[in-house]
N, C-alpha and C positions, 0 to 999 in steps of 0.2 A: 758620215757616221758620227763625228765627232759635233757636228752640229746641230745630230738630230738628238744627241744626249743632252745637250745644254739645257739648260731650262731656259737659261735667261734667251736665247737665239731659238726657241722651239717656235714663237710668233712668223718665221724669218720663212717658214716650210709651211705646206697644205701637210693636211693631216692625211690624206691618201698618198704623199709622197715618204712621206716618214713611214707610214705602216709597209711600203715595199720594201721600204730600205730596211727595217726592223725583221722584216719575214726571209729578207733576202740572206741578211745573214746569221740571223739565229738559225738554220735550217743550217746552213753551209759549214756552219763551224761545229753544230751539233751532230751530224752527219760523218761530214771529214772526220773530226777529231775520232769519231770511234774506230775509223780503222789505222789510224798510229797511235792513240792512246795517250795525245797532247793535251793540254791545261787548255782550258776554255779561254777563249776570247775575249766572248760576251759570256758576262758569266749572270748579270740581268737586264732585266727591260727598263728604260725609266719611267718612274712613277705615274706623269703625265697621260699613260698607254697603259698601266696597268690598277684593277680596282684595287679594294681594301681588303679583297678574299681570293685574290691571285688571277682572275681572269684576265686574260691577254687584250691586249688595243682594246677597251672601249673607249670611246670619244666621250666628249662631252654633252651628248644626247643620249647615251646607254645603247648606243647601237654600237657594230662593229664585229671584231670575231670572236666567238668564247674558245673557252679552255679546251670542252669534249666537244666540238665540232670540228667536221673533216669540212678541212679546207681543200677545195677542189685542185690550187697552183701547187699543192705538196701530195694533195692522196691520202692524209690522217690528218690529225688533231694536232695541237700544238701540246696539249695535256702528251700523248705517245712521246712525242718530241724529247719534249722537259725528261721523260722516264728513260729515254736514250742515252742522254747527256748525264744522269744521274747513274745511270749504269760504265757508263768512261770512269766517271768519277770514283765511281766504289772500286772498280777496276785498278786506278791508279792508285787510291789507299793502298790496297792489300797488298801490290808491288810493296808499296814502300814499309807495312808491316813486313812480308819477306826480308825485304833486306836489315830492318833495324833486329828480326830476331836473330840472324845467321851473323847479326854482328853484333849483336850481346850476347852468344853462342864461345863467339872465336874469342870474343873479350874474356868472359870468365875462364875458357878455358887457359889462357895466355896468364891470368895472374893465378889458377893456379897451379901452373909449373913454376910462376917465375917468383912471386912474392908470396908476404905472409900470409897466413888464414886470416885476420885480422884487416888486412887490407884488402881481400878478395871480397872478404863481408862488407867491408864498405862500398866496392864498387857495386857490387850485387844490390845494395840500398840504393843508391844514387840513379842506378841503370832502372830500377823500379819506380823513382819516384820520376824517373823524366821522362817513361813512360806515359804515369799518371798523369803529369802533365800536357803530354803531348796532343795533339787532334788528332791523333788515330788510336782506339787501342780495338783489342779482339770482339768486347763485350756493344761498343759502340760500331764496329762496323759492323757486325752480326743485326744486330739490331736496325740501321739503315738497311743493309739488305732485304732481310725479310719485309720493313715497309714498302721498297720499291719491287718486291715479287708480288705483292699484296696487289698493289696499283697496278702492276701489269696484267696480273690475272683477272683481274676485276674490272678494268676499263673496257667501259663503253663512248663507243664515236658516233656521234650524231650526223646525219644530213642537214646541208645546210639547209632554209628556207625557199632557197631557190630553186632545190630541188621538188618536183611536184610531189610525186609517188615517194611513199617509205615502205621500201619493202623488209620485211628483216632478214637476220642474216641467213635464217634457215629457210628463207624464201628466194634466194634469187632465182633468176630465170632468165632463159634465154628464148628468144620469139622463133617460130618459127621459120622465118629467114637468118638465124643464126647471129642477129644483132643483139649486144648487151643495148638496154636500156641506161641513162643518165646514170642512173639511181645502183643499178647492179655493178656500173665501173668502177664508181667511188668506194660500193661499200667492198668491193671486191679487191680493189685496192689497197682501203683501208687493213682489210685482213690480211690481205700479203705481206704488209710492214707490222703488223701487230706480232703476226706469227714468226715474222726474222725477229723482230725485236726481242722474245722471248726464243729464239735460236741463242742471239746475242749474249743473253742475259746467263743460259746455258755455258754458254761457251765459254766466257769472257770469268764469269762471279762463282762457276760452278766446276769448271775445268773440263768440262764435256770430252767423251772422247766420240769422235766422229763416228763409231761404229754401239753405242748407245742405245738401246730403244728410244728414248727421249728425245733424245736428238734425230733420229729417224724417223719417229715420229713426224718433229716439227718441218723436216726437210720435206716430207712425202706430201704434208699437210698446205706447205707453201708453195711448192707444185703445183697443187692442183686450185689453188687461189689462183694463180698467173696462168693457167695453160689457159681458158676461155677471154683473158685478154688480147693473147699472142694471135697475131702480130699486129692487129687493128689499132689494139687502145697500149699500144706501150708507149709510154713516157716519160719524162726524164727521174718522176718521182718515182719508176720502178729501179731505178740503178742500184738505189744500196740494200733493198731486198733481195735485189736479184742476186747482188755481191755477197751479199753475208748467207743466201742460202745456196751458193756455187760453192764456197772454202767447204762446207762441209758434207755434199752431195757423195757417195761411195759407188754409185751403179754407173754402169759406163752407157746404157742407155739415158739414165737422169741427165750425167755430162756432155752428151751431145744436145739434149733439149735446151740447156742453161745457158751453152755455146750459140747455138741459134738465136737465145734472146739476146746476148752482148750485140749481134750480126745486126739484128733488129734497129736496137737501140741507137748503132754507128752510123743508120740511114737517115743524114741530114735532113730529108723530106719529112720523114716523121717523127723524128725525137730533136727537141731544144737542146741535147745533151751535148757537149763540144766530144768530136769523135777520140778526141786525143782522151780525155778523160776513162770513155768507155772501153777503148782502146788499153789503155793502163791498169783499168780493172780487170780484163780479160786477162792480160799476162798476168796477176797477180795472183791472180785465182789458177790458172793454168802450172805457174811455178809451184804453187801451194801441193798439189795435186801430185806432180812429179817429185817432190822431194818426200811428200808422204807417202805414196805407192814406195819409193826405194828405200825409206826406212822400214817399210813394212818387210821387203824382199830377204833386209838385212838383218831382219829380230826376230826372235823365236815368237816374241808376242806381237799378237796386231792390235795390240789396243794403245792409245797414243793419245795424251791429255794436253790441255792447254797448247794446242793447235795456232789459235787466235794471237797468242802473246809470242809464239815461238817462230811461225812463218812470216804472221800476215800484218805485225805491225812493223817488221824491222824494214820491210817494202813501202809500206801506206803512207811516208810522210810528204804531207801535204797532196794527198791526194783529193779529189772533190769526189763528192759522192750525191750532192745534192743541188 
């Protein structure tokens, strides 16, 4: 990895070896990262692989993979991807606005019981301007937000070239012998991670509570993306769909269905996924589950926010999802 960033050693590598390594692990770390809520990795591509208007790996013929193309080794876009990793990102801002407000909170209150008015006003200044300063404030992350709900709601994933047939997405189909076509798995695929992605985004930027219209919407929605997969076309790129639409599934019929697919997924023969990974999802998702049915048992209320940050990151680290 470290020699496929070099510019000066980039001669040293084929350029189909570097695009693996590049795909290998911007996925792995954009992925992973969102369910512990860790600092990016790869935080970008180097220049060599990327244009002048952000398109991913083009060579130096103009060929290669673009941004809104679903890449058939992942199941979306690498544009999806990037809005994943930007959603971690805004994620970990707003922690850290949290904690600096509850700790300009305790601060003013602390000087003024302890010191002058005079000195409380200056702290009050000071605590404002380093604010100002700072890279995160309310006005600027509100703002990144709504750009990245923009891009989520608005993107479109293209098929690649290789694909014959483009069907759209209000067209798919299944043949009469019950087989997806090429073209219906990817884009079928594509929607399953589009619509966790905007679970995600829900959950993670918006505090969703699991019992939500919105949020059950998107559950019911990502369902029935993945039920005409199961269990033929399941693959490793269904893992963190399938993860991020289990933590927040509430019917105990949906919960056996989601269960099924981790089963799937752990079957060497047909998923590239390492069992121990899938394996790890399953209990995480499964503990998630059990502690929020018994808080529900024990509150007069069933509605319950920020789910995502409360169970399923203090579990997730270093978990792989991709």
């Amino acid at each position: 990895l470290r020699l496929r960033m070099d510019a000066h050693n980039a001669g040293l590598i084929t350029p189909a070896v570097s695009t693996f390594v590049s795909k290998f692990f911007l996925v792995k770390d954009a992925l992973g990262r969102s369910a512990c809520g860790k600092r990016a990795k790869i935080k970008e591509l180097p220049s060599v692989y990327s244009d002048e208007v952000g398109n991913f790996w083009k060579d130096g013929c103009g060929t290669g993979l673009i941004e809104d193309q679903i890449d058939p080794s992942i199941g979306c876009s690498y544009e999806l991807i990037d809005i994943i990793s930007s959603i971690t990102d805004l994620s970990r801002e707003m922690v850290r606005m949290i904690l600096f407000n509850a700790l300009y909170i305790f601060c003013l209150a602390y000087c003024v019981l302890h010191i002058s008015i005079s000195d409380t006003i200056s702290v009050f200044l000071g605590q404002r301007d380093s604010a100002k300063d700072g890279s995160v404030t309310s006005a600027t992350w509100l703002e990144k937000t709504a750009l990245v709900e923009h891009q989520l709601e608005s993107l479109t994933q293209r098929l690649p070239p290789s694909v014959a047939s483009q069907p759209s997405m209000d067209n798919l189909h299944v043949d009469g012998q019950g087989k997806l076509s090429p073209s219906d798995i990817l884009l079928r695929t594509s929607a399953f991670i589009h619509t966790a992605a905007k679970l995600y985004f829900t959950a993670t930027l918006r505090s969703a509570d699991p019992y939500a219209p919105r949020t059950q919407e998107l559950v019911r929605e990502a369902i029935q993306w993945i039920k005409p997969l199961s269990p033929t076309h399941l693959r490793s790129s269904h893992l963190w769909p399938l993860f991020v639409t289990a933590v927040y599934v509430t019917e105990d019929e949906d919960r056996l269905f989601l269960l099924d697919q981790f089963s799937v997924l752990e079957r060497q023969d047909i998923s590239i996924v390492a069992a121990g990974s899938v394996g790890r999802a399953r209990e995480i998702v499964e503990t998630v589950w059990k502690r929020r049915d018994l808080r529900q048992t024990s509150s007069a209320s069933p509605n319950e926010q920020n789910i995502w940050a409360r169970y399923v990151q203090p579990m997730s680290d270093e978990l792989s999802l991709g």
